[in-house]
DSSP file (Angstrom, degrees, kcal/mol; ACC not computed):
  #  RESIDUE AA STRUCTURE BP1 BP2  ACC     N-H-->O    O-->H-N    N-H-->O    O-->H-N    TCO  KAPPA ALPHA  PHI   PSI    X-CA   Y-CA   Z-CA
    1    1 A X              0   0    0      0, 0.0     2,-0.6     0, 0.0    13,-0.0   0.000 360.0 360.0 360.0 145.6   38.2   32.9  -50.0
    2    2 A X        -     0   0    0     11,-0.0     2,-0.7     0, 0.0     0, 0.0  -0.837 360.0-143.6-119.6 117.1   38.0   29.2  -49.0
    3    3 A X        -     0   0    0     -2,-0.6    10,-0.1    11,-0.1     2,-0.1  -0.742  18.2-159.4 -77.9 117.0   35.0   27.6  -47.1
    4    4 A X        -     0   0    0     -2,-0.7     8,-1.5     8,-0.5     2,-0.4  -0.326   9.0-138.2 -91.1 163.5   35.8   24.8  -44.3
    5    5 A X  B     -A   11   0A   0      6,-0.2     6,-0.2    -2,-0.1     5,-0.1  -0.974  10.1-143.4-134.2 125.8   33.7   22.3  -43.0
    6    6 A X        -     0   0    0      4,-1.9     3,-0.4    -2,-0.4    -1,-0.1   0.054  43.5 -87.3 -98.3-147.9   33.4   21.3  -39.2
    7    7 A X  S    S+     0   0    0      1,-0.2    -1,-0.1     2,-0.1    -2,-0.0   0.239 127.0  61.5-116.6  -1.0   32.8   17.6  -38.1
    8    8 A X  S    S-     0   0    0      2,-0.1    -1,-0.2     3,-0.0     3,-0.1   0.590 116.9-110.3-115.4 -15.4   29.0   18.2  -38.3
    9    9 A X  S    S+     0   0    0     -3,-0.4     2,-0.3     1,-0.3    -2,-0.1   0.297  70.1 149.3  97.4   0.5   29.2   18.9  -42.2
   10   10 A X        -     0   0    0     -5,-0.1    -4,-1.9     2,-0.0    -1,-0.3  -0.490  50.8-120.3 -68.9 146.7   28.3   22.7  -41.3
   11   11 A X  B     -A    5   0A   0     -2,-0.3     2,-0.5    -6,-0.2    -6,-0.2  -0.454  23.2-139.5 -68.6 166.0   29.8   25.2  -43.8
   12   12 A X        -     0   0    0     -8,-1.5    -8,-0.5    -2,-0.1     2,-0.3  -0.958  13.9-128.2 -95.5  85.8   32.1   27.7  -42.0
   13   13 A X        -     0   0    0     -2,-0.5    10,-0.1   -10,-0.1   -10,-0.1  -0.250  31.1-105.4 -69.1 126.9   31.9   31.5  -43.2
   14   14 A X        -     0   0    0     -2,-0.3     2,-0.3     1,-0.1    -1,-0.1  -0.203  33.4-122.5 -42.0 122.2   35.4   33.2  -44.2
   15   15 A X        +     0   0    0      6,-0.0     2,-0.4     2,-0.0    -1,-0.1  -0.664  37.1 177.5 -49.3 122.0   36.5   35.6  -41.5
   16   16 A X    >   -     0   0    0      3,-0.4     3,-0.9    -2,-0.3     0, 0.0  -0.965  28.0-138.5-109.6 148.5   37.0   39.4  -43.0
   17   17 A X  T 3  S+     0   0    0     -2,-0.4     3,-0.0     1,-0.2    -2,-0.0   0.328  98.6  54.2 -91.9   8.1   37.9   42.1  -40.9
   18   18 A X  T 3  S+     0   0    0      1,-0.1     2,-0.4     2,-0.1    -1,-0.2   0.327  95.5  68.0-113.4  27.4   35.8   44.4  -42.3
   19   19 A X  S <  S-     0   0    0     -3,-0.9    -3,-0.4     0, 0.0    -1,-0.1  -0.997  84.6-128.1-120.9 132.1   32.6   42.5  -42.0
   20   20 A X        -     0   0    0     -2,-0.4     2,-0.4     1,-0.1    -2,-0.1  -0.256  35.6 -83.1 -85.5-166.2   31.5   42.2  -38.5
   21   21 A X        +     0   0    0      1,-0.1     3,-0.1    -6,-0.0    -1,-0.1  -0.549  42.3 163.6 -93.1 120.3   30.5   38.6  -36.9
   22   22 A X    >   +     0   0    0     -2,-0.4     3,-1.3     1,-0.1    -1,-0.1   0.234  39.3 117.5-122.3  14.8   27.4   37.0  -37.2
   23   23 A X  T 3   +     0   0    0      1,-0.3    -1,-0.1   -10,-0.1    -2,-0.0   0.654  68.1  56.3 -63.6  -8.0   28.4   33.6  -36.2
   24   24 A X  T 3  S+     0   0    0      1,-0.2     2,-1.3    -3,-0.1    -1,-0.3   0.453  84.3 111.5-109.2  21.1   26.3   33.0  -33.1
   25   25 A X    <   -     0   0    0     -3,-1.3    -1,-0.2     2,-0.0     2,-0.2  -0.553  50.0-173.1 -47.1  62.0   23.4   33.7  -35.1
   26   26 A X        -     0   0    0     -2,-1.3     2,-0.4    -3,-0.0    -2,-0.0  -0.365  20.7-167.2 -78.7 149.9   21.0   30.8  -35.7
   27   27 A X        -     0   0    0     -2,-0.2     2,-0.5     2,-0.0    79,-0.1  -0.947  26.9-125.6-121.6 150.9   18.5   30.5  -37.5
   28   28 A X        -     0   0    0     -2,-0.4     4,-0.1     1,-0.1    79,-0.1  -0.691  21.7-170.0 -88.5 129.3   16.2   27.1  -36.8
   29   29 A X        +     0   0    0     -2,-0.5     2,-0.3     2,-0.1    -1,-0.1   0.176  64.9  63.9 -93.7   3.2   15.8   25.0  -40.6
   30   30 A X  S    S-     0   0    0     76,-0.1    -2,-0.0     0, 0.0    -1,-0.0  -0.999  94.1 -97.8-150.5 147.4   13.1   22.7  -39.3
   31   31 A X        +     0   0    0     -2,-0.3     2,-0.3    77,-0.1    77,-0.2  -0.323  55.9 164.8 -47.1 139.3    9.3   22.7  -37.8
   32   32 A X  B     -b  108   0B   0     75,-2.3    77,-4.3     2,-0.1     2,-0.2  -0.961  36.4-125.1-134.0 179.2    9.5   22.7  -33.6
   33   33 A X        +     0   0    0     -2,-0.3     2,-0.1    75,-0.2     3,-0.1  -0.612  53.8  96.4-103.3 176.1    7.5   23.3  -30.9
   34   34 A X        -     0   0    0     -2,-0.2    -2,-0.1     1,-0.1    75,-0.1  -0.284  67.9-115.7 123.8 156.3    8.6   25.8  -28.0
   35   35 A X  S    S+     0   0    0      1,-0.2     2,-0.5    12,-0.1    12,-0.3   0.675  93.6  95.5 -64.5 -46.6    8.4   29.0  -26.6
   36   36 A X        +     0   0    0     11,-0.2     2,-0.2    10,-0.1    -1,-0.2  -0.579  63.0 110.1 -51.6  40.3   11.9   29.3  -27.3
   37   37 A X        -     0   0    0     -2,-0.5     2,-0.9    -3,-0.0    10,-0.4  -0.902  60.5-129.2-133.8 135.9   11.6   31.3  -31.0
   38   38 A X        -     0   0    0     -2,-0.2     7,-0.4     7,-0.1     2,-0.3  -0.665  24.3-168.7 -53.9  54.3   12.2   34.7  -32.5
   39   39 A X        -     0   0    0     -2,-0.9     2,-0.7     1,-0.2    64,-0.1  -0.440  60.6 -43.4 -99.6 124.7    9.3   36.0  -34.3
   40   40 A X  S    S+     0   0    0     -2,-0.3     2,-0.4    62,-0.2    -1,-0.2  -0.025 123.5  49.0  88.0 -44.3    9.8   39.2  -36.4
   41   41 A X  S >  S-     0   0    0     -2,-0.7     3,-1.2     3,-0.3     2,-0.1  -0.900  93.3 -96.1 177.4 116.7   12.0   41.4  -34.0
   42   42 A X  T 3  S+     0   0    0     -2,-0.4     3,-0.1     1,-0.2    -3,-0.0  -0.209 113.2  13.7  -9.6  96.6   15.4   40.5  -31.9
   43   43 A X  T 3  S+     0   0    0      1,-0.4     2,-0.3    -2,-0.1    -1,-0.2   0.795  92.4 136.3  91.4  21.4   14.2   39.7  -28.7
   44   44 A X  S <  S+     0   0    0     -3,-1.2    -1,-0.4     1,-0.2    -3,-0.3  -0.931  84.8  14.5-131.9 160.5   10.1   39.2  -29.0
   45   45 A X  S    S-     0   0    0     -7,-0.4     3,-0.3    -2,-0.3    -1,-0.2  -0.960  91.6-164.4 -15.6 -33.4    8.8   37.0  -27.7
   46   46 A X        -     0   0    0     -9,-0.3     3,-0.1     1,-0.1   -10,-0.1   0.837  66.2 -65.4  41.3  59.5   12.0   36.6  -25.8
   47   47 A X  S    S+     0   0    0    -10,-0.4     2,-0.3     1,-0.3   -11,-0.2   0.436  98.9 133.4  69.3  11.5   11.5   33.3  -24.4
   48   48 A X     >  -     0   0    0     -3,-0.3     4,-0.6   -13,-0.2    -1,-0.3  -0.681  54.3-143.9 -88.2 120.9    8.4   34.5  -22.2
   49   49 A X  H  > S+     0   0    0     -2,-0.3     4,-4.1     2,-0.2     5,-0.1   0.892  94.7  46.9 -75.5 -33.1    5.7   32.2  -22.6
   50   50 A X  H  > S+     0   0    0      1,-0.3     4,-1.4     2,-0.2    -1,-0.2   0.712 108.9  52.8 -91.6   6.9    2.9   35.2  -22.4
   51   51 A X  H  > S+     0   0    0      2,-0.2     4,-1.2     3,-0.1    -1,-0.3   0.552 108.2  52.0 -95.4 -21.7    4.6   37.1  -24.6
   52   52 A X  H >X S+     0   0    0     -4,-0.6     3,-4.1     2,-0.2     4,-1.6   0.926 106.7  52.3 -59.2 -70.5    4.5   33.8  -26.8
   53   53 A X  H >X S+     0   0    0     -4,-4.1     3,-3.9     1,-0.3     4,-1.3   0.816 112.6  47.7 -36.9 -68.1    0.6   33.5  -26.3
   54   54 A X  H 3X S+     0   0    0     -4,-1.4     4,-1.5     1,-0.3    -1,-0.3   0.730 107.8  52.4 -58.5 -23.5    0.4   37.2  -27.6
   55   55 A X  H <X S+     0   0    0     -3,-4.1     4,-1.6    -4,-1.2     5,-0.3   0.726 110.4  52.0 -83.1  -5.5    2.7   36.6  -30.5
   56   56 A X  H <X S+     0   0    0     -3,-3.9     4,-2.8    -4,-1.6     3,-0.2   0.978 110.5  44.0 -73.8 -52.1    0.3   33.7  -31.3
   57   57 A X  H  X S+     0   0    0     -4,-1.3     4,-2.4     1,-0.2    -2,-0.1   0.824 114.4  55.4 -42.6 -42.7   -2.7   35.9  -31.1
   58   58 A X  H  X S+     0   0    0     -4,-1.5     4,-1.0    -5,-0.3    -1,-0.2   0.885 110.4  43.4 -65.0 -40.5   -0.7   38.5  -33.2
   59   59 A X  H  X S+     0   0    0     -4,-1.6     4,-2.1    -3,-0.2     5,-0.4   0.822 114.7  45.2 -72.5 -45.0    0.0   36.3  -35.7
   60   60 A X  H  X S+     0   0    0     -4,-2.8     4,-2.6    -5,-0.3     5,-0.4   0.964 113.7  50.7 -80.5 -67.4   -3.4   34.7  -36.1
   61   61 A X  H  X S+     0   0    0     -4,-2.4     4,-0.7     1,-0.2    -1,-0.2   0.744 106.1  53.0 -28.8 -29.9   -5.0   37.9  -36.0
   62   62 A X  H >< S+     0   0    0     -4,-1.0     3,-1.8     2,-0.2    -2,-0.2   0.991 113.8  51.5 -70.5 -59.5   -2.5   39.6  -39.0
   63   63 A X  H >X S+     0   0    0     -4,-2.1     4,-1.4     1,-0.4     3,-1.1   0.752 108.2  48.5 -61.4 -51.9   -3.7   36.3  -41.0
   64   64 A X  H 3X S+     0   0    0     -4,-2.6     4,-1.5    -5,-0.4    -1,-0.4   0.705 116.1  42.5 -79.8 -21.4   -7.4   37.0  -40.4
   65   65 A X  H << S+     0   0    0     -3,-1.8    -1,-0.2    -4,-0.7    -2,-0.2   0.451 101.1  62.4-121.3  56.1   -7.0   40.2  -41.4
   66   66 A X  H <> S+     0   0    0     -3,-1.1     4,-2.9     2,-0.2    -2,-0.2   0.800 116.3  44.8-105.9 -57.7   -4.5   39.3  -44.7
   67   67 A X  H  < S+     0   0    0     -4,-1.4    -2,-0.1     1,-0.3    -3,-0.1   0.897 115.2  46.5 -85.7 -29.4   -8.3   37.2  -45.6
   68   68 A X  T >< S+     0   0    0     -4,-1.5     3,-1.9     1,-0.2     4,-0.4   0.913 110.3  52.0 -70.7 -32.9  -10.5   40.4  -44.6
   69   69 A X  G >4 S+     0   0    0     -5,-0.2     3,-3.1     1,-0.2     4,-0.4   0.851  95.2  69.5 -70.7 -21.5   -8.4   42.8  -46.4
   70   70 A X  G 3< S+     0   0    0     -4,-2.9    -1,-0.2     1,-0.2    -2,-0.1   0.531  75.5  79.3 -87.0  26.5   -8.6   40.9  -49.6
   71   71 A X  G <  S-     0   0    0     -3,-1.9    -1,-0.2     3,-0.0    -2,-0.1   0.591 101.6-133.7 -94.6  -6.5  -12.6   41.7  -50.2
   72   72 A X    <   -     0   0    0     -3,-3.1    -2,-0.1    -4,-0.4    -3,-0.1   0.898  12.0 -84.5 111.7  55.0  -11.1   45.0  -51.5
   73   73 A X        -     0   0    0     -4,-0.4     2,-0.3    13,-0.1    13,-0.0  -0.067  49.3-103.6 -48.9 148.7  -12.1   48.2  -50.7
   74   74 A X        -     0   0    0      1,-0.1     2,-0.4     2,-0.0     3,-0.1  -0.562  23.2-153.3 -69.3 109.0  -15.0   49.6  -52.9
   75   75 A X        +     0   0    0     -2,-0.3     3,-0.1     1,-0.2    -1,-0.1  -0.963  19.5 176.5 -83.8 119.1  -13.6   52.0  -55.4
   76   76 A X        +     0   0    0     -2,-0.4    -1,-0.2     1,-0.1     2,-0.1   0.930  68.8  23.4 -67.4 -53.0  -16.9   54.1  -55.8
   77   77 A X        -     0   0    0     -3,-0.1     6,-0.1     1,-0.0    -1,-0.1  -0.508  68.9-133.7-119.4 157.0  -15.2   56.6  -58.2
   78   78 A X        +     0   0    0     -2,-0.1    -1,-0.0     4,-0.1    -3,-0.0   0.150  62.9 138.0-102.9  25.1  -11.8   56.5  -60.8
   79   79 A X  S  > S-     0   0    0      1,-0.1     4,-0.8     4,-0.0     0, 0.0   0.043  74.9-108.3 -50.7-178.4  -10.9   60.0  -59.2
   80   80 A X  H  > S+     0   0    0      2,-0.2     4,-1.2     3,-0.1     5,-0.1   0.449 121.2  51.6-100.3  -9.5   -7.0   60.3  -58.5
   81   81 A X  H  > S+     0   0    0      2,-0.2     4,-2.8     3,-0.2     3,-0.5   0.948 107.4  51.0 -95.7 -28.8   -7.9   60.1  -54.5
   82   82 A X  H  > S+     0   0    0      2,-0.3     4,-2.1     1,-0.2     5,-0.5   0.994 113.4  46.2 -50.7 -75.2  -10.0   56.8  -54.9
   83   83 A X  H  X S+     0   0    0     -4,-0.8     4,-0.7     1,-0.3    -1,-0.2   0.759 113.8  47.9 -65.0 -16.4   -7.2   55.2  -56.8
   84   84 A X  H >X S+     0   0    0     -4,-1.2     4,-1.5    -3,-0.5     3,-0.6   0.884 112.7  46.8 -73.4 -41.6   -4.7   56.4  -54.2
   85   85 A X  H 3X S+     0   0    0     -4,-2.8     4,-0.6     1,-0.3    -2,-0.2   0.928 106.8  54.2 -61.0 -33.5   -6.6   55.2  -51.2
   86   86 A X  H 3X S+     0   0    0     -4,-2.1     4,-1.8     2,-0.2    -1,-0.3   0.805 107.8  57.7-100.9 -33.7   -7.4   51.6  -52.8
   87   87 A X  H XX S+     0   0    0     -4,-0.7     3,-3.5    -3,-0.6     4,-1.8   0.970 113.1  40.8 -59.3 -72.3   -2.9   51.6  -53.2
   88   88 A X  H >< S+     0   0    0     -4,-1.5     3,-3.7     1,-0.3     2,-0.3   0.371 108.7  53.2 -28.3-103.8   -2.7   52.1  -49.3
   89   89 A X  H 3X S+     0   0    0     -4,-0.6     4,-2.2     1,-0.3    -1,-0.3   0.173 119.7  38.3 -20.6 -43.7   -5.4   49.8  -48.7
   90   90 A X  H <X S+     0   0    0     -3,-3.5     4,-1.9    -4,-1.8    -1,-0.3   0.936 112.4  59.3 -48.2 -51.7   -3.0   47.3  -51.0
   91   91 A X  H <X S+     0   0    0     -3,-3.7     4,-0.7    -4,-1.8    -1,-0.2   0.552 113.4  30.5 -41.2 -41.5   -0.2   48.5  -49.6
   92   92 A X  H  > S+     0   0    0     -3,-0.2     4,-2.4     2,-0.2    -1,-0.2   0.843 112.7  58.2-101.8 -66.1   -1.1   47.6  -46.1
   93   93 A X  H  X S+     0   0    0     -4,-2.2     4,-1.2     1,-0.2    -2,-0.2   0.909 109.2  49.5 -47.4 -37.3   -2.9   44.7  -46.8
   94   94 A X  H >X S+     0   0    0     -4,-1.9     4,-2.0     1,-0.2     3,-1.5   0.986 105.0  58.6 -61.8 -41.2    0.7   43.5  -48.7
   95   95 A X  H 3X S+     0   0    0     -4,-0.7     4,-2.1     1,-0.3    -1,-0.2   0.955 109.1  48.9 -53.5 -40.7    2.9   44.5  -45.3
   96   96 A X  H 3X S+     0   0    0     -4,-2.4     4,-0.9     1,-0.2    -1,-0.3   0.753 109.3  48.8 -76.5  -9.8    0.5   41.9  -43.5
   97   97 A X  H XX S+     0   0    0     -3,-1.5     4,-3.1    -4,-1.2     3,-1.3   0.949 111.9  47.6 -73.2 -77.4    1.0   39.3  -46.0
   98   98 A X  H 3X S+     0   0    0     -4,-2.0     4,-2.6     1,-0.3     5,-0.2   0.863 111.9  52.7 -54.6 -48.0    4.7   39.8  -45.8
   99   99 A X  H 3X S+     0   0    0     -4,-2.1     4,-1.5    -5,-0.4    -1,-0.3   0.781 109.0  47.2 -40.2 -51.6    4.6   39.7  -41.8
  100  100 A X  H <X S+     0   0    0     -3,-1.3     4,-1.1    -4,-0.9    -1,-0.3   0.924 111.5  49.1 -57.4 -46.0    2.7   36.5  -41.8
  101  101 A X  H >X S+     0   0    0     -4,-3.1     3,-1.8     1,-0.3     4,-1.7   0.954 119.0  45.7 -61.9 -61.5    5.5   34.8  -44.7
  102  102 A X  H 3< S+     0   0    0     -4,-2.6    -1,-0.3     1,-0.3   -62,-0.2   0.802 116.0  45.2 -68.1 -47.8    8.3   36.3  -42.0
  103  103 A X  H ><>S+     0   0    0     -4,-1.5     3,-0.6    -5,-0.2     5,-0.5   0.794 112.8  48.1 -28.7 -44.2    6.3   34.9  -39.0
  104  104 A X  H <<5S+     0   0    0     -3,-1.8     3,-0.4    -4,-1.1     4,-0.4   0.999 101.4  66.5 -78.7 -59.0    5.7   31.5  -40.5
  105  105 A X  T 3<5S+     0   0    0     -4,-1.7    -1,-0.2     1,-0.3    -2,-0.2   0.402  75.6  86.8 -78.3   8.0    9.4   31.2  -41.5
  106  106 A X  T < 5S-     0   0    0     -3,-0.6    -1,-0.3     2,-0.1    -2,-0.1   0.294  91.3-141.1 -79.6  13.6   10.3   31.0  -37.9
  107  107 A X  T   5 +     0   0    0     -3,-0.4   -75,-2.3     1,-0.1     2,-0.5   0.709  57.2 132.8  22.3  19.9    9.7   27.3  -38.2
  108  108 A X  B  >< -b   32   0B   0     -5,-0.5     4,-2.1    -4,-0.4   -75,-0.2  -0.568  56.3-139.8 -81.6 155.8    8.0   27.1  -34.9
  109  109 A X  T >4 S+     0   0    0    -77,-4.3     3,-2.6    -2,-0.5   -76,-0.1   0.758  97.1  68.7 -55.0-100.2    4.5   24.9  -35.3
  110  110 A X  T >> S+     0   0    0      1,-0.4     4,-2.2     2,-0.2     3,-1.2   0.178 106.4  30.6   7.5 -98.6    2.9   27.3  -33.0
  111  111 A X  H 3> S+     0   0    0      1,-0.2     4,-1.2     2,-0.2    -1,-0.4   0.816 114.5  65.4 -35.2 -48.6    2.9   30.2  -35.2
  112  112 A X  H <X S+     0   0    0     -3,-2.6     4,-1.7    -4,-2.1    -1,-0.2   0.933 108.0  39.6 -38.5 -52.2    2.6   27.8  -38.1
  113  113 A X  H <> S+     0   0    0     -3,-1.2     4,-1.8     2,-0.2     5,-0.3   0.928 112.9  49.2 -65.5 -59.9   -1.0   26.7  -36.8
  114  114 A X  H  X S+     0   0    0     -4,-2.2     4,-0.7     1,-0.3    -1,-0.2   0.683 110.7  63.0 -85.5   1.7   -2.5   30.0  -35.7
  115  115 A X  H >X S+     0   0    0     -4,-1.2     3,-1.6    -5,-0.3     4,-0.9   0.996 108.1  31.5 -32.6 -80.8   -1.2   31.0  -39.1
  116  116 A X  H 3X S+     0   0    0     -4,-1.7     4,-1.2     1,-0.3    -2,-0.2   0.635 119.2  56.0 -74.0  -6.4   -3.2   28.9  -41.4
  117  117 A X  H 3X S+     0   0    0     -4,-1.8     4,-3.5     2,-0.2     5,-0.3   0.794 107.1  53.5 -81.8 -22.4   -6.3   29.0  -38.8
  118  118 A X  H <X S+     0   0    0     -3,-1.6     4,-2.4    -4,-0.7     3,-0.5   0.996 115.5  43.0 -70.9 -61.5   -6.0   33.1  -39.1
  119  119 A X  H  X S+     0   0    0     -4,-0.9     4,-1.7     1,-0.3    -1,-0.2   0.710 114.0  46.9 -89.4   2.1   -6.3   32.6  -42.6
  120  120 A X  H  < S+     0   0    0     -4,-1.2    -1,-0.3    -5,-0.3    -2,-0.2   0.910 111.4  45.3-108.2  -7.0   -8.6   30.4  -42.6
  121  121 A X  H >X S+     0   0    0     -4,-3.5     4,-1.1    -3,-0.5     3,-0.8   0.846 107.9  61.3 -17.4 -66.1  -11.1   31.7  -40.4
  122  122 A X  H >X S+     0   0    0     -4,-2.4     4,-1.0    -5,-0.3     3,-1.0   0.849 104.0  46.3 -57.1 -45.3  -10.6   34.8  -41.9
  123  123 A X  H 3< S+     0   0    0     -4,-1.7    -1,-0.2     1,-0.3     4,-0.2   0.491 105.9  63.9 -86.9  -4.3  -11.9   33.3  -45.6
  124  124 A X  H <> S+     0   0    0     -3,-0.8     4,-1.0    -5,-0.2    -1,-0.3   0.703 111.7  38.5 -81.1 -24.8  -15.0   31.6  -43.7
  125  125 A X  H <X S+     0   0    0     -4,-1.1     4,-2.2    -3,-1.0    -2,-0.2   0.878 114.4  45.9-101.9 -10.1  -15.9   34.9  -43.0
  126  126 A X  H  X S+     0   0    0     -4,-1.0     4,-1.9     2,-0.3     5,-0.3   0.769 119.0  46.4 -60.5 -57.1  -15.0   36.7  -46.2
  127  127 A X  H >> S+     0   0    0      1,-0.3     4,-2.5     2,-0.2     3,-0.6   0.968 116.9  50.6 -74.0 -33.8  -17.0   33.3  -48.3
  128  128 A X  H 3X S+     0   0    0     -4,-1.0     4,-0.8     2,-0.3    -1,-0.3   0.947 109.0  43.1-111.1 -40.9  -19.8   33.9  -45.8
  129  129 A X  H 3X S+     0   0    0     -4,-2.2     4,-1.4     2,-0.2    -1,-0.3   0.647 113.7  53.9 -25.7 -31.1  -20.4   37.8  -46.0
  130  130 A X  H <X S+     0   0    0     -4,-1.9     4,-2.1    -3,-0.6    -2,-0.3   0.867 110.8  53.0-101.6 -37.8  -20.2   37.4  -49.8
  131  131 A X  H  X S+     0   0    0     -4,-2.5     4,-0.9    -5,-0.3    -2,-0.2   0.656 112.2  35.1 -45.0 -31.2  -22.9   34.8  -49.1
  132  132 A X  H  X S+     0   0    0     -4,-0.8     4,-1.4     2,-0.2     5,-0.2   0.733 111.0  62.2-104.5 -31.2  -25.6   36.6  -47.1
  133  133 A X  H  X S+     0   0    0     -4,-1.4     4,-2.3    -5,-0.3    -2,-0.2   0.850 110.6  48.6 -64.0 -15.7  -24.8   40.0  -49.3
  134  134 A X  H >< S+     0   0    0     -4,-2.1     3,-1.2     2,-0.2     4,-0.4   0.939 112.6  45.0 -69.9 -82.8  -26.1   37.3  -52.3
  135  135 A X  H 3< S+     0   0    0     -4,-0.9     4,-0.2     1,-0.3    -2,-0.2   0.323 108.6  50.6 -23.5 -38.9  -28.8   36.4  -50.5
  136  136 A X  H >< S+     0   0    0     -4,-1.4     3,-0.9     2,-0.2    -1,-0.3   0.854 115.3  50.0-103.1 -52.9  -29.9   39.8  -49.4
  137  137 A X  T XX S+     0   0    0     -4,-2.3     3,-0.9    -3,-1.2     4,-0.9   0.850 102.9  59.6 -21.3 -51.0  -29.5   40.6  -53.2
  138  138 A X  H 3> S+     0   0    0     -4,-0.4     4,-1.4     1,-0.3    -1,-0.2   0.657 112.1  36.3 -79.1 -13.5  -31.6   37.7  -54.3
  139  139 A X  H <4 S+     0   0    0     -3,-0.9    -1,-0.3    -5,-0.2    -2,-0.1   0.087 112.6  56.3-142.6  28.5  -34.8   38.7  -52.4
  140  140 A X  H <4 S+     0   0    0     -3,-0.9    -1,-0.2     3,-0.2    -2,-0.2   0.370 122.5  24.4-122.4  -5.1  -34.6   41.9  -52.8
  141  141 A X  H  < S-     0   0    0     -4,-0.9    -2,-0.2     2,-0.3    -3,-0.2   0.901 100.4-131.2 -96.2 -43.0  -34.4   41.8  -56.4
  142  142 A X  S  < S+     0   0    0     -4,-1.4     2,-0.3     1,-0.7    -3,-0.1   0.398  73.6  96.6 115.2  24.3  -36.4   38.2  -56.6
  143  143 A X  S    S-     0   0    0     -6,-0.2    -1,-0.7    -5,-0.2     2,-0.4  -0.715  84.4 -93.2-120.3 164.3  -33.8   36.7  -59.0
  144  144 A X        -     0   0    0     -2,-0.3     3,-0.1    -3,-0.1     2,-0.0  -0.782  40.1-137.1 -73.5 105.3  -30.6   34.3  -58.6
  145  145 A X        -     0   0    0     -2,-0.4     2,-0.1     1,-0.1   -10,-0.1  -0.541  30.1 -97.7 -79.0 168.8  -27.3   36.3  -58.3
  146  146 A X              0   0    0      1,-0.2    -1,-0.1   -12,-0.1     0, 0.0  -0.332 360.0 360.0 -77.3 159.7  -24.5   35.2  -60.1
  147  147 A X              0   0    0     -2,-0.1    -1,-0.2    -3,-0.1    -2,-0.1   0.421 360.0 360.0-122.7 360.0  -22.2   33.2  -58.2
């Protein structure tokens, strides 16, 4: 199979007739702004500005809770259901991870921003929980925990 080159320096994919046609498929390769973006799923937002706002919200919320899921759930006990619940808990916590990466790679700013603000909200509140639960340690025992 031989690849051609148009006038713009784009590659050209080799026709086969048993693979169907995916040429008017683009995908954007550089940050913009705009409404005008895919995120995740064919046809959301779909080019609806309040169904943009909500994919912003969506996104920055998954982010914030990518940074809340990663304190961990508490395995009290090594039982076989403990160590299966604390896999979900991974499990899930991974699917929002991946969601955000798939999000992000939409190259709009938008969704870029309320990314890195979900997660970084989310680990102000994470650093600042693990901060008053020292605290609440320290003066109840009347020592320094370790930090």
């Amino acid at each position: 199979m031989s690849h051609t080159h148009d006038h713009q320096g784009n590659m050209d994919m080799p026709h086969d007739q048993n693979m169907p046609m995916i040429m008017n498929m683009v995908m954007q390769m550089n940050f913009y702004w705009g409404k005008d973006v895919t995120i995740l799923f064919k046809g959301w937002p779909n080019n609806n500005l309040g169904m943009y706002i909500l994919s912003l919200f969506f996104v920055f919320f998954m982010a914030f809770g990518v940074e809340i899921m990663s304190m961990g759930p508490i395995m009290i006990n090594k039982r076989p259901i403990g160590i299966i619940q604390s896999g979900i808990y991974n499990t899930l916590r991974m699917v929002l991870v991946y969601f955000v990466m798939l999000a992000v790679m939409s190259f709009n700013i938008g969704i870029f921003i309320v990314a890195i603000l979900g997660h970084g909200l989310g680990y102000v509140v994470v650093k600042f929980r693990e901060l008053v639960a020292a605290e609440t340690t320290t003066d109840s025992n009347g020592t320094d925990p370790k930090v």
